[in-house]
N, CA, C and O of each residue as an XYZ file, in Angstrom:
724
protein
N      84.586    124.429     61.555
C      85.622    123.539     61.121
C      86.211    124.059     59.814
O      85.643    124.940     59.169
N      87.132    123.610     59.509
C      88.290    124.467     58.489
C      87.814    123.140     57.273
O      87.366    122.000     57.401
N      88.133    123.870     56.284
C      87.779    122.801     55.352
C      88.877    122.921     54.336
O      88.670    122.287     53.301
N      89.946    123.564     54.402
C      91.124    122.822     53.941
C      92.640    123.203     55.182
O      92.723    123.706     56.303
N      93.629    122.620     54.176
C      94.719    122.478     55.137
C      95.563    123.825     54.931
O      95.616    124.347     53.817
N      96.178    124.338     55.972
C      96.866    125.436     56.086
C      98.267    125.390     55.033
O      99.026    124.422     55.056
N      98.423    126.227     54.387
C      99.948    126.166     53.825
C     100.902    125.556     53.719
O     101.711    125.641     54.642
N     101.176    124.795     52.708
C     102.352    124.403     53.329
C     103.988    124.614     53.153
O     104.634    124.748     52.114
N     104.480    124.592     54.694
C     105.730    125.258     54.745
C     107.165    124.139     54.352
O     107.093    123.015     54.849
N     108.016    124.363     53.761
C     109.249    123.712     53.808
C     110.373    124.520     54.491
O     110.473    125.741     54.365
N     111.289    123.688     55.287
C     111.848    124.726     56.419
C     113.569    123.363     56.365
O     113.627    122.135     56.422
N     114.633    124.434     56.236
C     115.866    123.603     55.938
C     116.584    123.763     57.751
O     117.734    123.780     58.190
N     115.319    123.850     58.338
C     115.987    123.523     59.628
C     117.235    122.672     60.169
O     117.342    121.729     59.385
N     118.213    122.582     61.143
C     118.596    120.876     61.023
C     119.064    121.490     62.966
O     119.348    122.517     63.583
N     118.851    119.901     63.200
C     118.823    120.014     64.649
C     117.804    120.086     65.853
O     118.004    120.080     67.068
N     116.215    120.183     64.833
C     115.243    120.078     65.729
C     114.759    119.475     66.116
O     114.335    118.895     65.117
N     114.219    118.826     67.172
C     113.592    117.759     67.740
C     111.924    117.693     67.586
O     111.161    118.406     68.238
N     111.543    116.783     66.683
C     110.154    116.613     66.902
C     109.555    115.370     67.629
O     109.808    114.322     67.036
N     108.839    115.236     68.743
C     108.494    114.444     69.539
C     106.655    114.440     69.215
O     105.951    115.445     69.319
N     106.142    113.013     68.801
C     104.946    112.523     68.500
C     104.350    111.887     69.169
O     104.303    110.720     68.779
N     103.765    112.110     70.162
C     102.755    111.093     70.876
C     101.719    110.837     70.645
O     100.754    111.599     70.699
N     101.731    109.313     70.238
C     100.481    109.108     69.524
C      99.497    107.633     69.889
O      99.852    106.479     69.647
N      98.260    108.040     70.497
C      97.436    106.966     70.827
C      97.188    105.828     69.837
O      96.851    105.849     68.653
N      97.524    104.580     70.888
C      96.618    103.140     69.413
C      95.130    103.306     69.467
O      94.545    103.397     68.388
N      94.317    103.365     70.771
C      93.324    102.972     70.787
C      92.585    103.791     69.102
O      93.053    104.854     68.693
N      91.776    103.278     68.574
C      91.163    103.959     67.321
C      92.378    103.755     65.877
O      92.489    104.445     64.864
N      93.199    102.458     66.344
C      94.430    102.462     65.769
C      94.213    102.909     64.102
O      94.975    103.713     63.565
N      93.146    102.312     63.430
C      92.956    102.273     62.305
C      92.784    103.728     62.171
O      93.061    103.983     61.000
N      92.416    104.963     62.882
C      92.303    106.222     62.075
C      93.967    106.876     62.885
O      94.699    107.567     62.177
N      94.399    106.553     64.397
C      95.488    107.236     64.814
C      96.950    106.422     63.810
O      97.852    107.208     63.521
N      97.062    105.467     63.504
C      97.413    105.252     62.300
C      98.164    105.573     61.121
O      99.286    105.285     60.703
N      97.101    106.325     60.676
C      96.814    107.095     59.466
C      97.274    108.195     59.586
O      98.052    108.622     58.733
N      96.772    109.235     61.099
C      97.083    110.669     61.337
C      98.553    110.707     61.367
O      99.165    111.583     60.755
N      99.272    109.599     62.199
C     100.967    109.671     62.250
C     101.353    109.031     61.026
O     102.479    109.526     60.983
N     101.307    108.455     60.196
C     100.957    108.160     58.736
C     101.461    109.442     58.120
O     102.631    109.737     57.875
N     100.513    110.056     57.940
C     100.276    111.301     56.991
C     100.996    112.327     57.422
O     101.581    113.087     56.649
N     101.018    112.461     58.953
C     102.428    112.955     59.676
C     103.947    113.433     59.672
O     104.543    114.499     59.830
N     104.303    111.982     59.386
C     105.374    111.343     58.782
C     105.769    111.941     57.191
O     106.799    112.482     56.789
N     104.962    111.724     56.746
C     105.412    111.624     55.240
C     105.160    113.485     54.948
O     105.701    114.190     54.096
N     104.092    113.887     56.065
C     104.669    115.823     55.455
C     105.908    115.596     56.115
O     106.808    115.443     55.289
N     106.293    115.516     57.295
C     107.383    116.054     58.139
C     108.809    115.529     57.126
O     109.706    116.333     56.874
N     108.838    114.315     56.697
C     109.914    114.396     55.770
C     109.965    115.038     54.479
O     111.047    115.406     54.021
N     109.048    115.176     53.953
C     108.658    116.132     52.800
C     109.350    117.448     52.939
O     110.104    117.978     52.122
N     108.921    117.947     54.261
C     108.931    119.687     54.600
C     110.226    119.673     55.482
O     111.286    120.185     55.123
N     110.070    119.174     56.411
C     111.175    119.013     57.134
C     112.198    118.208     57.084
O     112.721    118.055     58.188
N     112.756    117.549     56.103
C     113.691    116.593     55.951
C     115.204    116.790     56.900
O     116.132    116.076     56.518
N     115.385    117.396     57.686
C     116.418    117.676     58.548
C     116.267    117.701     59.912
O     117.120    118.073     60.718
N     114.931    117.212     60.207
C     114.530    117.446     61.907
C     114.575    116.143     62.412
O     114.600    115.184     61.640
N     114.586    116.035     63.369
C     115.145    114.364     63.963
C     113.928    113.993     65.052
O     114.017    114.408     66.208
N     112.565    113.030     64.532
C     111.433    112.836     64.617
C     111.435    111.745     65.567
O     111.809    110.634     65.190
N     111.045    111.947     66.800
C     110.855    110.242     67.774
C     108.918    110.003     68.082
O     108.022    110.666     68.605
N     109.010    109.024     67.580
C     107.468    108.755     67.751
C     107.148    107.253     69.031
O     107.424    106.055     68.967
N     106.399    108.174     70.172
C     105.890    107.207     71.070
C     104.626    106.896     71.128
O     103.686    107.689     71.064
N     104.552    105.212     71.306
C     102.972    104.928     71.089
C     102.469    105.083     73.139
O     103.202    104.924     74.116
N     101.411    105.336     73.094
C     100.653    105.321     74.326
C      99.577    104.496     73.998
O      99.297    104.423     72.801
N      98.642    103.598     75.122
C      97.137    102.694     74.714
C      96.345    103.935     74.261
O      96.353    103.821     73.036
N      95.855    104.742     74.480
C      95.067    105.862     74.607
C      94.714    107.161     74.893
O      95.474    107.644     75.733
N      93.667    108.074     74.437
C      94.268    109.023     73.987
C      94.153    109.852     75.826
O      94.353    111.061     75.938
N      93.883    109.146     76.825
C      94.360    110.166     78.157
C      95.224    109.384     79.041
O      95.092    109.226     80.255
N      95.970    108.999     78.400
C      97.748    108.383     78.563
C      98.560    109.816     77.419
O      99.739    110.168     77.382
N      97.572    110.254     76.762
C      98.795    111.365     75.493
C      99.316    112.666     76.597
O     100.448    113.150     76.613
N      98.242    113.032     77.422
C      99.212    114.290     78.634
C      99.949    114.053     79.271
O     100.846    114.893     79.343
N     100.073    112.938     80.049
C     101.079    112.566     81.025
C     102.651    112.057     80.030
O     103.801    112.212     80.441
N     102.320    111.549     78.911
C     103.811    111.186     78.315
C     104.320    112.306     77.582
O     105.512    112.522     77.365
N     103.188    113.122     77.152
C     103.905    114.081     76.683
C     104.840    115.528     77.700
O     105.663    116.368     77.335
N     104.182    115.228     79.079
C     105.036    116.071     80.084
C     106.184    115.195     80.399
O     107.191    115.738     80.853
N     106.173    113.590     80.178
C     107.282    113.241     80.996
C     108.422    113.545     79.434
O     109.612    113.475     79.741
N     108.214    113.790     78.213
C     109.127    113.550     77.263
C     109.644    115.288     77.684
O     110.755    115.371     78.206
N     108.922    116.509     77.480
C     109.587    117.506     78.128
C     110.429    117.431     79.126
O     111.653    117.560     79.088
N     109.704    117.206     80.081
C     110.543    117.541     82.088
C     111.555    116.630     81.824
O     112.664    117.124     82.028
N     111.582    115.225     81.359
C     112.538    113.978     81.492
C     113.310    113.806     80.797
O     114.278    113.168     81.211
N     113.307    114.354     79.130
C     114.467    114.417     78.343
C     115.185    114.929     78.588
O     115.125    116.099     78.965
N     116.989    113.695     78.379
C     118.171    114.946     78.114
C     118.363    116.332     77.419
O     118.430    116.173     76.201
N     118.459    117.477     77.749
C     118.385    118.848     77.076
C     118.716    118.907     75.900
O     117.955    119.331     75.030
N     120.100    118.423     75.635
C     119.758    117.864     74.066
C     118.890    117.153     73.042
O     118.816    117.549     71.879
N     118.245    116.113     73.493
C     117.122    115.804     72.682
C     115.723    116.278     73.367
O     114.833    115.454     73.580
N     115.613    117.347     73.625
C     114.625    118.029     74.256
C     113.499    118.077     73.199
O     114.011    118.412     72.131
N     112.413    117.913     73.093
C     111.484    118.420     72.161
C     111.232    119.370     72.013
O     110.447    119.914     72.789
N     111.930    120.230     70.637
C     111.011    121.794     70.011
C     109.735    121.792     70.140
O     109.206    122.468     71.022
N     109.009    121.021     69.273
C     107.421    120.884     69.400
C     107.362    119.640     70.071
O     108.336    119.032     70.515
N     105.724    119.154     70.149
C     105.165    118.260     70.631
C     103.982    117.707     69.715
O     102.980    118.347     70.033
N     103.706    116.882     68.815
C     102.424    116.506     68.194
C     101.608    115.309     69.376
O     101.938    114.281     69.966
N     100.516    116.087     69.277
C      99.703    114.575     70.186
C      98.307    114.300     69.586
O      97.389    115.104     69.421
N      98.362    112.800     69.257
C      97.709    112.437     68.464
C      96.800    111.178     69.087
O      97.436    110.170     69.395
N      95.744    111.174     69.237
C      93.866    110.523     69.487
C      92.830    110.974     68.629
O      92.465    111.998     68.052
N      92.492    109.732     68.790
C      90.961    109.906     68.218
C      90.264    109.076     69.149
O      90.488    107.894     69.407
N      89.061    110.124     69.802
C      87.785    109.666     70.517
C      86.966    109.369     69.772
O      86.986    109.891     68.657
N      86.035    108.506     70.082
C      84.826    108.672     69.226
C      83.526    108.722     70.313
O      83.293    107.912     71.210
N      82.820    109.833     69.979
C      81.652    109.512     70.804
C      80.711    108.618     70.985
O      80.088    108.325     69.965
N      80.301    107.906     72.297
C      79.192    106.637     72.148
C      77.922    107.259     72.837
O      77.544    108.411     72.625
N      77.391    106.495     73.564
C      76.108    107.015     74.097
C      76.123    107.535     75.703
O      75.164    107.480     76.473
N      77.348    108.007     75.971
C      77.241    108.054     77.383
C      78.612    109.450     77.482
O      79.678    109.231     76.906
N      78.424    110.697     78.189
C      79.278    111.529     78.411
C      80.813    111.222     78.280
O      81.556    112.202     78.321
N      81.362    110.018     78.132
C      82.614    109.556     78.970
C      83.817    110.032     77.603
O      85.021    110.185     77.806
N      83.289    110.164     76.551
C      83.921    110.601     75.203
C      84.396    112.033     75.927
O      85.521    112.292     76.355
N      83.143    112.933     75.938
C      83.839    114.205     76.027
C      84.224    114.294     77.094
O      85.146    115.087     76.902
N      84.249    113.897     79.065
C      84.798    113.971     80.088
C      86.887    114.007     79.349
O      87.811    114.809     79.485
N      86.733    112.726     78.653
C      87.838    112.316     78.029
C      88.564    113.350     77.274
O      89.749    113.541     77.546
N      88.045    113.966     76.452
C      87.876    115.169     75.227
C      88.652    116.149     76.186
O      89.878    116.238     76.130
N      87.983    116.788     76.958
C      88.337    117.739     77.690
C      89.506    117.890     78.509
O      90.425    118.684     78.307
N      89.376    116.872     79.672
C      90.182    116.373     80.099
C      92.161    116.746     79.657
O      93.017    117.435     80.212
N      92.159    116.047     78.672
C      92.866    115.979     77.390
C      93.244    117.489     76.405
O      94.279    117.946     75.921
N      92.282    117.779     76.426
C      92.878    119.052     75.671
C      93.275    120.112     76.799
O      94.183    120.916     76.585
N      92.408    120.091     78.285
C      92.890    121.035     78.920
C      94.460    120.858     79.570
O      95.166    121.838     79.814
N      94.843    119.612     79.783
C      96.435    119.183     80.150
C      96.973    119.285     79.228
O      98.166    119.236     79.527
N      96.800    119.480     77.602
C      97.815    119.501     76.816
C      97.919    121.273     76.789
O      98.986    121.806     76.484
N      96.668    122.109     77.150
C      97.140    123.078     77.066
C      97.942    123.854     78.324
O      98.541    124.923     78.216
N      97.842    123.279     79.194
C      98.406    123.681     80.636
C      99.947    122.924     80.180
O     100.816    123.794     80.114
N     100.362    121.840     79.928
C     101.506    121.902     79.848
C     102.642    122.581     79.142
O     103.711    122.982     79.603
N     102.002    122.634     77.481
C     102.685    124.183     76.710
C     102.792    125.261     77.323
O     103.839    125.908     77.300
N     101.436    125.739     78.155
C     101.782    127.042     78.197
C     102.821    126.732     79.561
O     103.899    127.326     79.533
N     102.565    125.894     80.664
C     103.709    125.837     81.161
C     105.480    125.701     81.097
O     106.195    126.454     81.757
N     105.933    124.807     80.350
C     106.980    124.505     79.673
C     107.372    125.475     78.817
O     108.480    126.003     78.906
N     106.215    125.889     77.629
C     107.199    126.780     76.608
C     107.115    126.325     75.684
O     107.393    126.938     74.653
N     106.661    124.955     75.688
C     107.060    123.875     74.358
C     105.880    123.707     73.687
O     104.879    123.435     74.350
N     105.797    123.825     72.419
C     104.264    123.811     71.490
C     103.887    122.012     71.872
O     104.376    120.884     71.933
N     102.632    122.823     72.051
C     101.866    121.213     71.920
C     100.974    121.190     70.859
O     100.017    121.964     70.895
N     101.124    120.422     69.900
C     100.038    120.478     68.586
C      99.447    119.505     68.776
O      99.888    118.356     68.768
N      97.719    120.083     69.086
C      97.083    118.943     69.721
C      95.877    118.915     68.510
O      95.120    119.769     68.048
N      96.151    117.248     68.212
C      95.330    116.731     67.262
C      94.531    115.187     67.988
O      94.583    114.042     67.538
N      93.948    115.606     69.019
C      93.456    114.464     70.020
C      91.911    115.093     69.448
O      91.525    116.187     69.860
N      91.220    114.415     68.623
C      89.932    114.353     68.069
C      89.139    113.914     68.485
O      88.960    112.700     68.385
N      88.326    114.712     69.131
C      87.164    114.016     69.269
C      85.852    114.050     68.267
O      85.382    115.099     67.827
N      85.470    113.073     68.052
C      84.380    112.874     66.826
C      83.287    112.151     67.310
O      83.133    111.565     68.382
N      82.486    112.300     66.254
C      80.809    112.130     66.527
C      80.596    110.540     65.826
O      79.643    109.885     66.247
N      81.539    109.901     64.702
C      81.288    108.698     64.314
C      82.053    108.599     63.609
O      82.815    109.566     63.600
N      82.382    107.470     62.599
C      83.587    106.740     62.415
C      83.709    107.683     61.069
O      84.861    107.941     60.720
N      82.306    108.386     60.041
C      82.464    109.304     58.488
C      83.510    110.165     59.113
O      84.585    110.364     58.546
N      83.234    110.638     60.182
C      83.970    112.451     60.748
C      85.611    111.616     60.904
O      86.558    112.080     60.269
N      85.761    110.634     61.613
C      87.031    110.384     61.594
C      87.625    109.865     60.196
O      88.462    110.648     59.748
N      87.470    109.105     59.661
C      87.627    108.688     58.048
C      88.434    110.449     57.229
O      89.495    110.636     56.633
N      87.134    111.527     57.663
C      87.175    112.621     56.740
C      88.513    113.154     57.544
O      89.057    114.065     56.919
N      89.012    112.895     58.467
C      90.214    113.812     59.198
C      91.123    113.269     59.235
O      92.167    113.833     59.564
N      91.071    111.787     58.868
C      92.269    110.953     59.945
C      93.167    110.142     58.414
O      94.376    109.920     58.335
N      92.204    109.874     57.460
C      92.402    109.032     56.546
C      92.533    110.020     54.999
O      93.467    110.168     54.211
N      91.236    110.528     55.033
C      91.036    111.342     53.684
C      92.371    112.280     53.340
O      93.437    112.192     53.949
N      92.058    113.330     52.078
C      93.427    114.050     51.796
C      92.456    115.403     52.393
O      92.818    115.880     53.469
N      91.866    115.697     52.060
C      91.380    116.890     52.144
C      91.151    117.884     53.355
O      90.955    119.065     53.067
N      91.161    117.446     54.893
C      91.361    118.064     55.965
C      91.975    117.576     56.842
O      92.087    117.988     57.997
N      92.665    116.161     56.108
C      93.761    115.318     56.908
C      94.724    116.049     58.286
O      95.749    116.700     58.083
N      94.272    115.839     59.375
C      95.079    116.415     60.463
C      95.873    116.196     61.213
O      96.131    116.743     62.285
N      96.653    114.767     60.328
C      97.645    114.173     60.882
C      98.591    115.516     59.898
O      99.320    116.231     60.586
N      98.538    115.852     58.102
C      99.166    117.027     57.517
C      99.673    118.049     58.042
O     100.754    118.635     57.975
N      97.953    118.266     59.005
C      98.124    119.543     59.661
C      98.660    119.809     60.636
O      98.970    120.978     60.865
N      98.875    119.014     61.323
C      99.839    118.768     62.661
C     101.395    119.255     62.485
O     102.086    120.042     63.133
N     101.662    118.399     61.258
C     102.935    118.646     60.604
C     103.165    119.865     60.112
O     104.349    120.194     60.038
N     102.345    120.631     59.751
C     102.395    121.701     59.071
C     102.581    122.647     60.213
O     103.439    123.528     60.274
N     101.589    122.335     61.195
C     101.637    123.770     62.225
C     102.900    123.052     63.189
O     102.842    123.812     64.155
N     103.702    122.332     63.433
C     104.947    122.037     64.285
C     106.228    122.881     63.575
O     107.153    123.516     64.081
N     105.799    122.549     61.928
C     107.009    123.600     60.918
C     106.801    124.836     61.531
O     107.571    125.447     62.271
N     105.551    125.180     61.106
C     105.582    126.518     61.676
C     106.193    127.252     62.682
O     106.969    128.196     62.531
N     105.743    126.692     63.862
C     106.261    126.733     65.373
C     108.190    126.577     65.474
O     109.011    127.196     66.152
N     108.312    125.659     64.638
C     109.753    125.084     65.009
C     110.231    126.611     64.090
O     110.819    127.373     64.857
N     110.153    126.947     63.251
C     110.197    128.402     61.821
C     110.451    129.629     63.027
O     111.360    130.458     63.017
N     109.152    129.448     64.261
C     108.833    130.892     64.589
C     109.953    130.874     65.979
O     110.623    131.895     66.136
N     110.115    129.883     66.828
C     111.385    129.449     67.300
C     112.756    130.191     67.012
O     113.558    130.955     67.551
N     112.537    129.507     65.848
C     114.168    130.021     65.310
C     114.130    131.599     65.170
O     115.051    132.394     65.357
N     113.147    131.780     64.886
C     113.323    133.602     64.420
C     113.359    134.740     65.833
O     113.773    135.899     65.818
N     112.700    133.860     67.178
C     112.986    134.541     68.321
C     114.161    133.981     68.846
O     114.447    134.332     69.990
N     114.925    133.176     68.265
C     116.153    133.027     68.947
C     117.039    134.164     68.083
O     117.903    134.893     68.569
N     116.615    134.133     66.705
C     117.795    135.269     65.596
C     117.303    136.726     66.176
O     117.902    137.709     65.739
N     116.561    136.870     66.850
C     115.959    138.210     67.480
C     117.104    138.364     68.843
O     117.673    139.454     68.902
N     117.274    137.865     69.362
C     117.190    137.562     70.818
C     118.835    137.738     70.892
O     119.510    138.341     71.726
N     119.250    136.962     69.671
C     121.375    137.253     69.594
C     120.954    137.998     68.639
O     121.691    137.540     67.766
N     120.364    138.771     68.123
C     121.139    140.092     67.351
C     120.973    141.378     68.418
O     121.774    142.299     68.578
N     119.592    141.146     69.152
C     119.814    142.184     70.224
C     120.976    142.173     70.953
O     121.734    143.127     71.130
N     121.110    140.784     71.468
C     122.157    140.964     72.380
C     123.847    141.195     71.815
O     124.837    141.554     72.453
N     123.732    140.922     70.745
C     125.177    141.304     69.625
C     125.097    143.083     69.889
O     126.106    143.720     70.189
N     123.783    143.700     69.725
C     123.770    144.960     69.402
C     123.992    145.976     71.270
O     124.574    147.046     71.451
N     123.563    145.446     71.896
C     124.031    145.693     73.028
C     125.592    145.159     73.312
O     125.904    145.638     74.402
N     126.478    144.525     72.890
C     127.789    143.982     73.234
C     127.429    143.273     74.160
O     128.161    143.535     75.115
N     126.668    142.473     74.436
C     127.017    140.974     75.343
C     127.013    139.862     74.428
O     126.270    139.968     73.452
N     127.846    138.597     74.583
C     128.217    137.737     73.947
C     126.835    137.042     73.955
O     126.313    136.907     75.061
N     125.943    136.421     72.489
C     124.638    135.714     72.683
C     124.969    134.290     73.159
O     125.949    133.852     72.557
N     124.474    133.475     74.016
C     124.090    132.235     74.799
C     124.582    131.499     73.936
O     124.989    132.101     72.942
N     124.706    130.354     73.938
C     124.883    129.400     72.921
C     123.147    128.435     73.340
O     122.792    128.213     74.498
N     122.380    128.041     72.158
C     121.563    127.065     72.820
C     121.690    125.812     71.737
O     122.049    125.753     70.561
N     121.111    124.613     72.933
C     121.586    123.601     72.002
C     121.043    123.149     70.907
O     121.660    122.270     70.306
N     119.736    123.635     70.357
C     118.828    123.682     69.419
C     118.911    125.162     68.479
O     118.079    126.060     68.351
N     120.152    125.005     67.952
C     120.471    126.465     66.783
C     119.963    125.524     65.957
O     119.852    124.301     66.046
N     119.646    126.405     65.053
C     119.079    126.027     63.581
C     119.451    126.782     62.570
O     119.047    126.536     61.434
């Protein structure tokens, strides 16, 4: 486990779509994570245009987060994706069936689509481990969520400025897409 938070980026993007799906169940720590979320993404990103959907729980977060890809108008398409749960483990497998579950559809749908999924669906061992991630400052991963979507939305833009200068340098006219930045 990482024991502090990655860099942080400020990015004068404008035009990007950030889409948040974020579980109640564990409301008091999922909460907090879109909480803390929020307040980097306007911090860093003050130009990106942020829609946040609540789901009951955190294996309701794969299925809404494919229908906000496949089902959005292309214009408000989501650049990234944040998806946000907290499990907590009890005395019976059904935490991590859940755990898994969950992280393996969020990763099958990015890599399908194209579209970053920043998956902050936690699973934890008791309520200290969530407190220390969900609430605290210090490995807060609602921050980090925000931080690695900048990123992503940053690295985006730089394969699209790749992509029309090649094609400028070959003489074909570059695409227009509807997410320039």
């Amino acid at each position: 486990m990482s024991t502090e938070l990655p860099q942080r980026i400020h990015t004068r993007l404008s035009g990007a779509n950030i889409s948040i799906v974020c579980a109640r169940y564990n409301e008091k720590y999922t909460d907090a994570l879109l909480q803390n979320c929020l307040d980097e993404l306007e911090q860093c990103a003050p130009y990106a245009g942020v829609r946040v959907i609540r789901v009951p729980g955190a294996f309701e977060v794969p299925v809404t987060v494919k229908r906000l890809i496949q089902f959005t108008r292309e214009s408000d398409k989501p650049n990234v994706v944040i998806a946000f749960g907290v499990i907590l483990r009890g005395s019976t497998a059904h935490a991590d069936l859940v755990g898994t579950a969950v992280t393996n559809q969020l990763m099958n749908i990015a890599c399908d689509t194209m579209v970053p999924v920043i998956h902050e669906v936690l699973l934890l061992n008791d309520e200290k481990q969530a407190f220390a991630r969900c609430v605290a400052s210090a490995l807060n991963r609602g921050r980090e969520a925000a931080r690695a979507a900048i990123e992503m939305l940053d690295l985006q833009a730089l394969e699209r400025r790749a992509v029309r200068i090649a094609a400028t340098r070959k003489g074909e006219k570059p695409q227009k897409n509807n997410h320039e930045h």
